[in-house]
N, C-alpha and C positions, 0 to 999 in steps of 0.2 A: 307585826314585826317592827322592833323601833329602830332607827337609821340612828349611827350613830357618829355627828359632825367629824370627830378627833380621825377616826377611822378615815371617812372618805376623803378628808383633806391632805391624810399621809400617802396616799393611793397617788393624788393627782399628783403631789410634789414628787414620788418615785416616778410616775410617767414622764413628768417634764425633764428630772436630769437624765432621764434614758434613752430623751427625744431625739434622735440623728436628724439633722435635716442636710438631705443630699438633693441637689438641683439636677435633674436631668436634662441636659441640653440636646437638643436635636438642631442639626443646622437644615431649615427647609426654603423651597422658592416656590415661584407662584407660574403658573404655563400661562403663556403669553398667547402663543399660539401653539393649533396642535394641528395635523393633516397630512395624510402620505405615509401613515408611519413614523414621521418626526416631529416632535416637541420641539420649541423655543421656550425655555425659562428664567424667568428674571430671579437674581438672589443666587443663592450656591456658591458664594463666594469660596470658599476652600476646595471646590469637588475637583478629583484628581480626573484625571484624562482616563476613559475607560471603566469607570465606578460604577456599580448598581446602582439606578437613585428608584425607589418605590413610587408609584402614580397610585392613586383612589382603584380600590376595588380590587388590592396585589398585585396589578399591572408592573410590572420590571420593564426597567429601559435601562439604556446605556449610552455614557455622558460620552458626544465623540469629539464635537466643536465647541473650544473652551475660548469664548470670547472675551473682549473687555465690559459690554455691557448682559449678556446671556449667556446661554449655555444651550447648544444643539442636542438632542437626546434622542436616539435609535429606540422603538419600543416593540419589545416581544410581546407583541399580541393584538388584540381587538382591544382598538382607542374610539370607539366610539361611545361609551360612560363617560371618558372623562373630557372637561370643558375647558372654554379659556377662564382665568381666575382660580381653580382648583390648587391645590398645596403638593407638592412634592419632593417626599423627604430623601436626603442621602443613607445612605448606607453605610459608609465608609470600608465598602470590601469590592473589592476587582474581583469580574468575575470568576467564578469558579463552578466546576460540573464534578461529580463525585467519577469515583475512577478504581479499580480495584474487580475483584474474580467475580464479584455478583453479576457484572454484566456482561460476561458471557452468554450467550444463549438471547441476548433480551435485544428488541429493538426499540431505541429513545429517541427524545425530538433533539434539536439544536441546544437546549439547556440542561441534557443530562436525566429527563421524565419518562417514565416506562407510556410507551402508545400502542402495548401489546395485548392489552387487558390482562397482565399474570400478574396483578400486585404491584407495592412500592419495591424497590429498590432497597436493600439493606446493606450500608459499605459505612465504616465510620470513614473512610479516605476521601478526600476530594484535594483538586487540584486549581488552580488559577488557567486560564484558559491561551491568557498571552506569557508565556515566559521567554527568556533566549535560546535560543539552541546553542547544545553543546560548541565548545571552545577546539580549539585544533589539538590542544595535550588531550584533550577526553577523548580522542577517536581513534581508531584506529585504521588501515587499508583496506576494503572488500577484499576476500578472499576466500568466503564460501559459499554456496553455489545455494541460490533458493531455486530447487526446481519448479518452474509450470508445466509441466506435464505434457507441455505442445512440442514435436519435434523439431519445427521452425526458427521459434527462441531460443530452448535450449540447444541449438546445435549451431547457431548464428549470431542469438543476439541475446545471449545468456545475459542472466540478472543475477546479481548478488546479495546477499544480507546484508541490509544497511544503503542499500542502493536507491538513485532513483530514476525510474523509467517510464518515459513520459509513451504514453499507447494514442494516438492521435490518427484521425481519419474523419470523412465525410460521416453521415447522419446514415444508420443501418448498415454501418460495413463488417461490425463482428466486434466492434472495441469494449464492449459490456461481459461478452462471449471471454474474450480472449480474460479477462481480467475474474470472472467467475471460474473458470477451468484454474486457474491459478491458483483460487482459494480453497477449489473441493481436493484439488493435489495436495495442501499442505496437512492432511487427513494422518495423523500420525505422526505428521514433522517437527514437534514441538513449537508450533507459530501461533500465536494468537491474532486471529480476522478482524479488521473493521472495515466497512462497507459502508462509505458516506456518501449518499445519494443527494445533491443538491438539485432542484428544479427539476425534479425526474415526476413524471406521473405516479399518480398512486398505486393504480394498476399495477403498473412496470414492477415499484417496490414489491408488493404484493407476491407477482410470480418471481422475482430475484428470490425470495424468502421461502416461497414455495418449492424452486429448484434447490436451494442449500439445504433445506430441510431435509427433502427428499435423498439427497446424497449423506446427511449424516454430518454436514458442516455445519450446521448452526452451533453443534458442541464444541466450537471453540471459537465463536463468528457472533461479531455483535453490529447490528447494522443503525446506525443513524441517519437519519431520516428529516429532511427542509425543504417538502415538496411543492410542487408549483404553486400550490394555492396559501401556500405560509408566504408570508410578509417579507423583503427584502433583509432588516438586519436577520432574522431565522437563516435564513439561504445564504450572508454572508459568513456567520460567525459556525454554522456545520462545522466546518473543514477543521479548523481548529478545535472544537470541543474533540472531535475523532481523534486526533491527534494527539491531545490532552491524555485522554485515556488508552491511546496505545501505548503514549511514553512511560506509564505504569508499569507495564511489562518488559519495558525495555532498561528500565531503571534499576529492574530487579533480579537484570543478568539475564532476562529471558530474548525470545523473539517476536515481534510483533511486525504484522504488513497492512498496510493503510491504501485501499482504495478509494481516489477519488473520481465521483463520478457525477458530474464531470465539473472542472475548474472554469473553464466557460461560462457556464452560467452564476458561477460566483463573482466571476467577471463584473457579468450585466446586474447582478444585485448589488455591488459595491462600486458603481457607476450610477444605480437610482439613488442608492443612499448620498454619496456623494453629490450629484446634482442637486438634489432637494435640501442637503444642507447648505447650497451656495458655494462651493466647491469651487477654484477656477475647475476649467475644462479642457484636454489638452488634445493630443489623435485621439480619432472615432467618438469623440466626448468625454473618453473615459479622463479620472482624474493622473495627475502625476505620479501617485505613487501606487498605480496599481502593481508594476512590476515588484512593489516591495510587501501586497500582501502576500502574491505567491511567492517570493522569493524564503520570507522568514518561515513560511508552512513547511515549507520543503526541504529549509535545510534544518527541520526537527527531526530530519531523518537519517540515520545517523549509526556505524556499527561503535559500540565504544570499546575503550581501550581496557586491555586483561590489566589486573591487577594482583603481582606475582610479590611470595615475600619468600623467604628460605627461612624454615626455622628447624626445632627439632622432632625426626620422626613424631607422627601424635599429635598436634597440638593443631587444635583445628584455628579457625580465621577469626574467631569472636575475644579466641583469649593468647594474640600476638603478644608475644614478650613486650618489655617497654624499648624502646630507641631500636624495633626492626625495621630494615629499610624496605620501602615497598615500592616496587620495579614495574614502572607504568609503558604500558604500550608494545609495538613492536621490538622496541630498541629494549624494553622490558627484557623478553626473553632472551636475549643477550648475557645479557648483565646479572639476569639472576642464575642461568648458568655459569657464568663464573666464577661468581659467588657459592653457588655449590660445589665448584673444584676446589676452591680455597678450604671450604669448611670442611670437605670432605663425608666419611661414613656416619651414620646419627643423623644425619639432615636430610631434608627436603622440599622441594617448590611446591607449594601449595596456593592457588588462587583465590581470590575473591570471589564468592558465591555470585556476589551482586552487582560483580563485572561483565563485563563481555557480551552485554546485551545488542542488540540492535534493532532498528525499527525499518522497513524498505516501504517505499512509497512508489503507487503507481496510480500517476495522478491521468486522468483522462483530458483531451481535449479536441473538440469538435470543429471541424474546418468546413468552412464555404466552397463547393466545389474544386477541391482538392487543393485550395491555396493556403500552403504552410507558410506563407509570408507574409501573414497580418499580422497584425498586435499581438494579439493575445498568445497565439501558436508559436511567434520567435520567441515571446518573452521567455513562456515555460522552456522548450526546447535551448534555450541559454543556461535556463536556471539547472535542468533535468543533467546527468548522466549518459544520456542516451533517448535514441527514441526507435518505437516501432509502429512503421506506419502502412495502415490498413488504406488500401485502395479500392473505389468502389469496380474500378472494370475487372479488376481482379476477383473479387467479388463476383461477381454476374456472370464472369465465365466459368466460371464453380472452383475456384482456386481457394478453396477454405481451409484454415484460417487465409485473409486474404494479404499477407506480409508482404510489401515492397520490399525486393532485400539489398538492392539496390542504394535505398533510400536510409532503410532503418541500421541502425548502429547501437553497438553498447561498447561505451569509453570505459568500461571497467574488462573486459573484452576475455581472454583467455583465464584468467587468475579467479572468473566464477564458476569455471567449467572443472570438472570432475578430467584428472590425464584421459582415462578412458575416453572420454568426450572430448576432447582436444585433438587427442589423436586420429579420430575416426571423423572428425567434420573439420578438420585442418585446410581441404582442398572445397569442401562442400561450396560455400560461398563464394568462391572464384569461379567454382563451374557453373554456377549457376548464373553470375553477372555475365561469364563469356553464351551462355546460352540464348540469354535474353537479348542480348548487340548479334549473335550470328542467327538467331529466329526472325528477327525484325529486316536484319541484310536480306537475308533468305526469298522474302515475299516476293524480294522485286530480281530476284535472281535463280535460270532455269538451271544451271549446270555448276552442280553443286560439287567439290571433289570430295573422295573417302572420308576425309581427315574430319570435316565438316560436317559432313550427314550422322559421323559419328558421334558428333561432339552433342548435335541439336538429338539425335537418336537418346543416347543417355540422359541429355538436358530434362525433355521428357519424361522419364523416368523417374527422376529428383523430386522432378515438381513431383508426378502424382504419389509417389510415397510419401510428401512433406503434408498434404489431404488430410483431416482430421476433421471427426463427428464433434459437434455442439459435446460436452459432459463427459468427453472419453480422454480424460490427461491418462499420458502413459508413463508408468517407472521410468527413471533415465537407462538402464539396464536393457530395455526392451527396444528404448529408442538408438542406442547402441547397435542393436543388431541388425535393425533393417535400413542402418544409415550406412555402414559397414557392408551390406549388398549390395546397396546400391552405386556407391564410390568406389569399389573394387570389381565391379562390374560383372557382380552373380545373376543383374535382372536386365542385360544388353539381351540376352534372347527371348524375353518373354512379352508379350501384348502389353501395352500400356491396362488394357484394360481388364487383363489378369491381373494387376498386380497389387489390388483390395483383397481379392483372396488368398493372394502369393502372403501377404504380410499376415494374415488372421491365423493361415495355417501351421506361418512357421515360429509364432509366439508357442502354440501350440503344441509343433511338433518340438521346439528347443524344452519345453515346460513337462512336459514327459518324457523324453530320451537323455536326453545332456542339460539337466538341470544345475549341473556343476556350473554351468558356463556362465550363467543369470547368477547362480549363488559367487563364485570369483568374481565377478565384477562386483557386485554390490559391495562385497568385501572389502575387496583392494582397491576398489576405486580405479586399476588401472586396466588397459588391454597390455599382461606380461606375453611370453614368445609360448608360453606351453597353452593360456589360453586362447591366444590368437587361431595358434595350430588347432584346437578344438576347434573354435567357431569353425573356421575354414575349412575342414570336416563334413562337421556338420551341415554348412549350407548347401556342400555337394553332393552330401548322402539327398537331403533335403529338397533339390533340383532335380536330383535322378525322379525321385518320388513323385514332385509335382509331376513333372513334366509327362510319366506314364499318366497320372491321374486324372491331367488336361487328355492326353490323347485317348483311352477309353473312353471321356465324355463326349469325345467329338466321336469315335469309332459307332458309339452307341445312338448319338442325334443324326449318324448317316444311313 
């Protein structure tokens, strides 16, 4: 085969002028020091506050202290490969965790990674992890009722969509309980779960996972997970990735509720982190602005505002005529009603698919022998809505859920409760604060008059109907009825410790006889005068009943 010069030398001169020469720049630094979790880098001159920078071996870290001569860096993971002198390149991307319907069902770490063993993750979506929360024109007032299924909350210390309520109590009083009961109720509500366990044992995670399952909430419940044995930034940055991907859903007109569990010990992992990067140190050592990382977590929580436009009959929200106006928020529905008067027949209000979402936040946090006046406990409780607080003596006397009502509060108050529910636990909470000041008089006093034995007699009563099983959230509907017996006083005659049965029976006997009554309220949402007259009926057909069916079982045990 002969080579022929003329040939190969028009080859090379076509490759030369077809040569591109592009310079790929990477800007990298050298680790100065590494230990704790935290890097010191010299170099990185451009790295932005919060950046991916890449370590040897895929190690990710995050750039937190942007000094004049280094750079402090948070590292997701096992830092023992890499040394002092090794390279470390930037990224140039804030973090981000993917976010979107695949992770439903799935439990991932603090970076957004299935730790389920069922596979990668498939979402083209991902989001940045620090962004703002919404502005005050994007919001709108609470005003619908996320039920928890406990008759305590909802009939005291209702929580709303978009809301946030801080669940705080001693170590073992039910605050884990109380906030799982909440997620297996939203079973059909259209809410999307996430379940962010920071510094929690694995175990613990384990059976949380195992209970949801069991109940059928994992199909719409995604739980992330930065447990004790994960490294400080892991356990500080959870809270936030969870959040990231609720506001997915929230974003997109839907519902989402965010468990934290618990905020405490995000505390103490962004107090190491801090300390170890030379931090000052301010109360209890923590740094100065811990109140501001829980502060921006929580107000990513948030109902947003409807977005209403009038056009004509037909014409759906993707293909708005040009120059319609679009009528944001409460003062929205105003406006586009009048707007509809003006234009008259042919028209209509029609909303934004991808409005009116909300995200409700119930963050936990854990008190030192019932002292809600440290640090941590005032901050959130500033920051929060509301709060409901779990007492352990309440606890131990078997007062379960163990709700201080005394104590706990929701600042969104009436306006998350269903009329039905307003109406029938209007006096609830007053009877029960006057129960607990005339029980405690009581101890040290023999001669008690009518007015008062009667008062403490039904106080009784309250409480043990308010008594609720671990997993058993109830319809609001249901918790209607036996709130409404017991504040109109259908269960003044009957044994405190009849009155477990008294309630099992008459869900029962309401759910085969006068099913009407459960079907109108669910409906109407309210107690009108023709339902009420049923219930009231009913509970007396109902009492005639027990009450034979109590005295034959005694007729028969004599």
């Amino acid at each position: 085969m002969q080579l022929r010069a003329e040939e190969i030398s028009s080859i090379i001169k076509k490759q030369i002028q077809t040569y591109e020469r592009a310079a790929l720049t990477t800007e990298t630094g050298t680790v100065l020091s590494i230990g704790d979790g935290i890097a010191r880098i010299y170099g990185l001159e451009g790295v932005m506050s919060g950046e991916l920078l890449e370590f040897p071996g895929g190690l990710m870290g995050l750039a937190l202290n942007l000094e004049a001569d280094n750079v402090g860096a948070a590292l997701f993971g096992e830092s023992t490969h890499v040394k002092e002198g090794a390279s470390v390149k930037r990224t140039s991307r804030i973090m981000e965790v993917p976010v979107g319907e695949a992770l439903i069902g799935r439990v991932v770490n603090s970076l957004g990674m299935p730790v389920d063993g069922k596979g990668p993750i498939e979402t083209p979506h991902r989001r940045r992890v620090e962004i703002k929360a919404p502005g005050i024109l994007a919001r709108q007032p609470v005003k619908e009722p996320l039920q928890t299924g406990i008759k305590a909350i909802d009939a005291m210390v209702p929580i709303g969509r978009g809301q946030r309520e801080l669940i705080i109590g001693d170590r073992q009083t039910g605050k884990t309980a109380v906030a799982l009961d909440t997620i297996i109720n939203q079973k059909g509500q259209n809410v999307h779960c996430f379940y962010i366990a920071v510094g929690q044992k694995q175990s613990t995670v384990a059976a949380v996972l195992d209970k949801l399952t069991a109940h059928g909430a994992m199909e719409y419940t995604t739980i992330v997970v930065a447990g004790a044995s994960e490294s400080a930034p892991l356990q500080y940055i959870a809270p936030y990735t969870g959040v990231t991907m609720a506001e997915y859903f929230r974003d997109s007109g839907r519902h989402a509720l965010c468990v934290y569990d618990d905020l405490s010990k995000q505390a103490v992992a962004y107090r190491q982190l801090s300390l170890l990067l030379r931090r000052p140190p301010g109360r209890e050592a923590y740094p100065g602005d811990v109140f501001y990382i829980h502060s921006r977590l929580l107000e990513r929580a948030a109902r947003m505002a409807d977005h209403l436009a009038v056009v004509p009959k037909g014409t759906t929200w993707d293909k708005l005529p040009e120059g319609t106006r679009v009528h944001i928020g409460e003062q929205g529905h105003d406006s586009a009603g009048e707007e509809l008067k003006a234009k008259g027949d042919g028209f209509e209000i029609i909303k934004d698919p991808m409005s009116g979402g909300s995200l409700t936040a119930l963050p936990i946090i854990e008190t030192q022998a019932g002292d809600v006046s440290a640090y941590i406990p005032t901050n959130v409780i500033s920051i929060t809505d509301g709060q409901i607080f779990l007492e352990a003596d309440l606890f131990f006397s078997g007062v379960r859920p163990a709700i201080n009502v005394g104590i706990s509060v929701s600042r969104v108050g009436g306006s998350a409760q269903i009329k039905a529910m307003r109406s029938v636990s209007g006096s609830l909470k007053l009877d029960l604060a006057q129960y607990r000041e005339k029980a405690a008089f009581s101890q040290f006093a023999s001669d008690l008059d009518q007015v008062t034995r009667n008062m403490l007699e039904r106080g009784a009563r309250l409480v043990e109907i308010l008594k609720q099983g671990q997993y058993t959230p109830l319809p609001v509907e249901k918790q209607i009825l036996i709130i409404y017996a017991g504040t109109k006083g259908y269960l003044d005659s009957l044994e405190t410790s009849k009155l477990s049965d008294y309630e099992k029976q008459l869900y029962a006997f309401i759910e085969s006889k006068h099913g009407e009554i459960l079907e109108n309220i669910r409906k109407k949402k309210a107690l009108d005068k023709d339902t009420e007259e049923s219930l009231k009926n009913a509970l007396k057909e109902f009492g005639t009943a027990f009450g034979k069916s109590g005295s034959d079982k005694k007729s028969k045990k004599d």
